[in-house]
N, C-alpha and C positions, 0 to 999 in steps of 0.2 A: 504493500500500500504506500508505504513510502519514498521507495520507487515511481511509482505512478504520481503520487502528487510532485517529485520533483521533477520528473518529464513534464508533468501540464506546466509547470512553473516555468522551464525552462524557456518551454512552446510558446507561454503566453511574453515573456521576456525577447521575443526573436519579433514575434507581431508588434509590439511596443517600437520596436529598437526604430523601423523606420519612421514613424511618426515624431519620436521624439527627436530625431535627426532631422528633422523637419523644421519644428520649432524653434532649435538651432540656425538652422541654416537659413531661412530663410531672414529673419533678422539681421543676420550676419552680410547676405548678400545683398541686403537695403540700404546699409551703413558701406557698405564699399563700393557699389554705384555709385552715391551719393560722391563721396571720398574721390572716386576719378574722376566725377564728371568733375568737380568744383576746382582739382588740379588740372584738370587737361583746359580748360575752357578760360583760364584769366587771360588771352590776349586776343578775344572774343572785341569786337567793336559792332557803330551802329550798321544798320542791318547786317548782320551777319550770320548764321546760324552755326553750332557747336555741337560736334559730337561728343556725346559722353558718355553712355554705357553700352554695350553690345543688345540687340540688334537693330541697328534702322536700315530700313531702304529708303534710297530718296531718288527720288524721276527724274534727271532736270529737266526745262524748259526746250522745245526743238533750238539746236544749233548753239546751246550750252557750251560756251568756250574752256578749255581744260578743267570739265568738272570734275573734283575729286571731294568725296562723302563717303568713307568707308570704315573710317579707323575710328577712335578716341583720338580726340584733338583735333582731326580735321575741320577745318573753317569754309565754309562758302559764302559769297554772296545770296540773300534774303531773295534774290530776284532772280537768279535761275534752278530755283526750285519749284516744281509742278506740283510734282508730290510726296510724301513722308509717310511711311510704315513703321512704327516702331513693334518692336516685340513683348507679346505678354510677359510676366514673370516665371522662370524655367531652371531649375537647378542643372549646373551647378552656378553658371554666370550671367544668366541671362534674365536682362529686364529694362526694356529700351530707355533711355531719360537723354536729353540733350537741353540743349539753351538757344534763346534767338534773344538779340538784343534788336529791338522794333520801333522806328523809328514815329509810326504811327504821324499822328496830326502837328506833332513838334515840331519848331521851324529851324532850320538851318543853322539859325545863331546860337542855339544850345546845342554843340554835335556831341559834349559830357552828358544830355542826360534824353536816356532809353529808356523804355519801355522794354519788362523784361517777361520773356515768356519762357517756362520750364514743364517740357510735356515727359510725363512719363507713363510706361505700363502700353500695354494694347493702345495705341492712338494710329489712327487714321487722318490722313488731312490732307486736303488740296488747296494751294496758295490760289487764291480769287482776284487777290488786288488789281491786275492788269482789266478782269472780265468786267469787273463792279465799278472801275474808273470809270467819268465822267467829264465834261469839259469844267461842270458845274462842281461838282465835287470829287477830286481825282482821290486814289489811295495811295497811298505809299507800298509797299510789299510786306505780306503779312498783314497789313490792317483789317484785310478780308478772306476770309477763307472759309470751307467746308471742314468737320470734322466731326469724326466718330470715336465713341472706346468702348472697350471693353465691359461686358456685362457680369463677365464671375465674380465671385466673393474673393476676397485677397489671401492669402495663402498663412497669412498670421494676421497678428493684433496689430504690426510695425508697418506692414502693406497696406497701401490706401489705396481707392477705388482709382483706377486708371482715370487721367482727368489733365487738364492744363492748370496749371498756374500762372497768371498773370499780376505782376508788380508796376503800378504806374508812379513817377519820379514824384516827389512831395514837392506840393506848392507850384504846381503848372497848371492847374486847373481841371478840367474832363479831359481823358482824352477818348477819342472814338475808333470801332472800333464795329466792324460788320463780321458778324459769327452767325450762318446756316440762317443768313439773310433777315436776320435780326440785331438791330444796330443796340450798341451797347455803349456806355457814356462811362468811363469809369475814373476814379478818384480814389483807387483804393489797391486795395490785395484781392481778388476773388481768386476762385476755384472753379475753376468748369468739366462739365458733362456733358455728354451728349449721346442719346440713344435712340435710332430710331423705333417705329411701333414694328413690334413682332407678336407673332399671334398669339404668345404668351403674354406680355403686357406693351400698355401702353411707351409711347416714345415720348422724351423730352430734352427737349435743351435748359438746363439746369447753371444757376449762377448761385455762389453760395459766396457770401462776402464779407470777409473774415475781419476787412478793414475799412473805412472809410463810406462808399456807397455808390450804387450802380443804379443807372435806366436803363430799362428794357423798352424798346419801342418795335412795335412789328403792327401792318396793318393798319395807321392810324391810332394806335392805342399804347399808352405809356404806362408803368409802371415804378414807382422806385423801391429799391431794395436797401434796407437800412444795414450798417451791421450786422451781424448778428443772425442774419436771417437768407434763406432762401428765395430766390424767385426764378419762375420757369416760364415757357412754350413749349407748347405740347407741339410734337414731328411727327408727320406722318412716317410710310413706311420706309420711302425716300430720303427721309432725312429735313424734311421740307418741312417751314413752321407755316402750322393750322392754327388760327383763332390767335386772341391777343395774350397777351404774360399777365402772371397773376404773382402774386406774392404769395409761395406758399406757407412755409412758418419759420421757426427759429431754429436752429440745430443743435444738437445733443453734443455733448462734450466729446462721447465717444466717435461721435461721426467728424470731427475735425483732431483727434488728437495726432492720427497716422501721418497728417500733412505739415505736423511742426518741424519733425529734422530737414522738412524740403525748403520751407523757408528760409534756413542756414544757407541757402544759395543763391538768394535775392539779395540786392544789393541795400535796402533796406530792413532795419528789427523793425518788427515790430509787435506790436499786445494784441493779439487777437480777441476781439468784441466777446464776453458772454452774451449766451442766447440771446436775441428780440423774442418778446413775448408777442408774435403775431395772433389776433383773434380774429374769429367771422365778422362778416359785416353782419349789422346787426338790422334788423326789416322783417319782409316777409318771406317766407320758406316754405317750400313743399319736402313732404319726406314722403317715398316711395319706397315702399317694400318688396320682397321676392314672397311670391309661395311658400309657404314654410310646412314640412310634415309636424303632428303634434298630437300626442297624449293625452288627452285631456278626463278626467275621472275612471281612466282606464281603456279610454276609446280610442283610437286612431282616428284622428281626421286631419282634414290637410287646412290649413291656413289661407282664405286667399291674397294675393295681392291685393295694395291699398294704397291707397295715396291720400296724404291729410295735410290741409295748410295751417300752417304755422304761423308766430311771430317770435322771433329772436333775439336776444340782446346778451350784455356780457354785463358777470357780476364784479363789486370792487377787489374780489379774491381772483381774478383772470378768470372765472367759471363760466358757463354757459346757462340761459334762464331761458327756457322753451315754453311755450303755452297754446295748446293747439281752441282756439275760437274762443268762446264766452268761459272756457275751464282755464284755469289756475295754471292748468298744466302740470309738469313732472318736478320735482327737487331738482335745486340746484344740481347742475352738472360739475363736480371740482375738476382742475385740471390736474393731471396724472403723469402728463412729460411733455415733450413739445407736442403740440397740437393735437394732445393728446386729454380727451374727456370722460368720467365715470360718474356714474350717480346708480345708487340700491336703492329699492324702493318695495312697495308691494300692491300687487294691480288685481282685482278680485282675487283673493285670496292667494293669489301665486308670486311668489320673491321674484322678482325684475332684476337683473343686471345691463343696466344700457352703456354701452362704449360707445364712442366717437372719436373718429381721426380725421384734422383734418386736413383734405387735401391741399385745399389753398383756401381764400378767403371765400369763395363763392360754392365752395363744395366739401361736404364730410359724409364720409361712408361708416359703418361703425354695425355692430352684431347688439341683439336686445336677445337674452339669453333670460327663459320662465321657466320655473321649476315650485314644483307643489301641485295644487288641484290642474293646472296643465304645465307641459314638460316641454319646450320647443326651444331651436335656436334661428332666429329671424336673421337675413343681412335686411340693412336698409340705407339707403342713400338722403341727403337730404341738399340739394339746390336752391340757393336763392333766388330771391323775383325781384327783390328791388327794395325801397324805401319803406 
């Protein structure tokens, strides 16, 4: 017998070993990307782009004169660059990260100060600038472009979501700045995404702004995004933004901690913003339900769909105050994390749990979970209407 447990022992010690070499390693291979790029890349100037971790492919532009992009350290010109592949994260070395220093809307007589972009992880992107100029308002290289990243989970705690980072110089004002044809005004640090829609979820171009503060304008419709806070466009499958940007909510500590060693690469410190406490607008609301199967004194029956209008508003504790017509409505909703809302209750005789997340400011989706004389779990969405 003690035989046999010190074989399972040993078995289960051999299943372990790669995982935990994992947790290792991959840490480890964050901090030494980081580490080349930030040595290979100091004689980086304006427009210029910088190789730093193994793998990028880059396109150049037709009739691209002695282009070379291959190594760590290599430098090109911003402007014959078509297009850019980096590589997901891949043991033992692999995890694409480079720099462009971007000359953006800034005029000639500052050539010291750049605009600084650091893409790492699964990124895709096609330089725009030439396509998107105009007589009226021309780009510089890089100030416009397409881009995609990657959709996995990160390989550890230290991995952040594949994404750009962009640093703009303190004390020049906006600068602009056209990403998957949504123009972006920024004064800050953000973080970008970008995913188009797959049949498993929706697509969005995602601005999370860790400093300062960003517009999003697409379609006639503007947004600003405070610190602290997220704001998005939804992309179709394409890539292509649908409908206007909203302000989604505020971000979790743990959703910004993986991208603090990257800003050791920017050419400014800075304090990244605690959360914004973003809430819904506060007016009239419909909430729509799904079918729901349901137990109720022992019976099976199904739930139908519903739709019921609301009015909405927010309490002095950040919570949410529902009230569906001439009724009172439900208990305060407290909030629970970012954009995140709960409230217990009890509704003929059966214990309620209502959640709410929400999407952005005009939409929260959220599960109402009954248990007692009926036993069901509802999803339900809930959209505003206005004033």
């Amino acid at each position: 017998m003690k035989q046999g447990r010190a074989w399972l022992l040993c078995v289960g010690l051999l299943l372990a070993l790669p995982a935990l070499a994992q947790e290792t390693a991959c840490p480890a291979l964050v901090r030494q990307a980081l580490d080349y790029t930030d040595a290979a890349c100091t004689d980086m100037t304006r427009n210029q782009a910088c190789y730093g971790n193994l793998e990028i492919t880059a396109v150049p532009v037709a009739g691209a004169p002695g282009f070379q992009f291959a190594a760590p350290g290599d430098l090109v010109d911003l402007a014959l660059i078509d297009t850019l592949q980096l590589s997901d994260f891949a043991l033992p070395q692999e995890w694409g990260v480079m720099l462009m220093s971007v000359q953006a809307n800034l005029p000639e007589t500052v050539p010291g100060q750049n605009v600084t972009m650091l893409l790492f992880g699964e990124v895709a992107l096609q330089n725009q600038a030439a396509a998107a100029s105009t007589p009226a308002t021309p780009f510089n290289p890089m100030q416009a472009f397409y881009f995609t990243a990657g959709i996995g989970d990160p390989q550890c705690n230290e991995l952040p979501y594949d994404g750009i980072l962009i640093q703009t110089p303190a004390g020049v004002g906006e600068i602009q700045f056209r990403v998957n044809e949504v123009d972006i005004s920024l004064g800050s640090t953000v973080y970008l995404q970008a995913h188009p829609t797959r049949p498993e979820s929706g697509g969005k171009l995602r601005v999370t702004v860790l400093e300062g503060q960003a517009t999003l304008t697409f379609d006639g419709a503007s947004v600003v995004v405070p610190a602290g806070a997220m704001g998005a466009v939804t992309l179709d499958a394409e890539g292509q933004p649908e409908g206007g940007p909203a302000l989604e909510r505020g971000y979790e500590d743990y959703e910004v901690a993986p991208l603090l060693p990257l800003l050791n690469l920017l050419p400014e410190a800075i304090a990244v913003a605690p959360t914004y406490n973003v809430l819904p607008l506060e007016g009239a609301w419909v909430s729509t339900t799904e079918p729901a199967a349901a137990v109720c004194n022992g019976v099976n029956v199904t739930l139908p769909a519903s739709t019921t209008p609301l009015m909405l508003s927010t309490t002095p504790s950040g919570g949410l105050r529902v009230a569906a017509g001439a009724d009172a409505g439900l208990p305060d909703l407290e909030p629970v994390g970012a954009g995140a809302f709960s409230a217990a209750y009890t509704l003929e005789g059966a214990a309620v749990t209502l959640t709410l997340q929400m999407i952005d400011q005009q939409t929260l989706t959220g599960t109402m979970i009954m248990s007692g004389s009926c036993n069901a779990t509802t999803s339900l969405t809930l959209t505003y209407q206005g004033e």
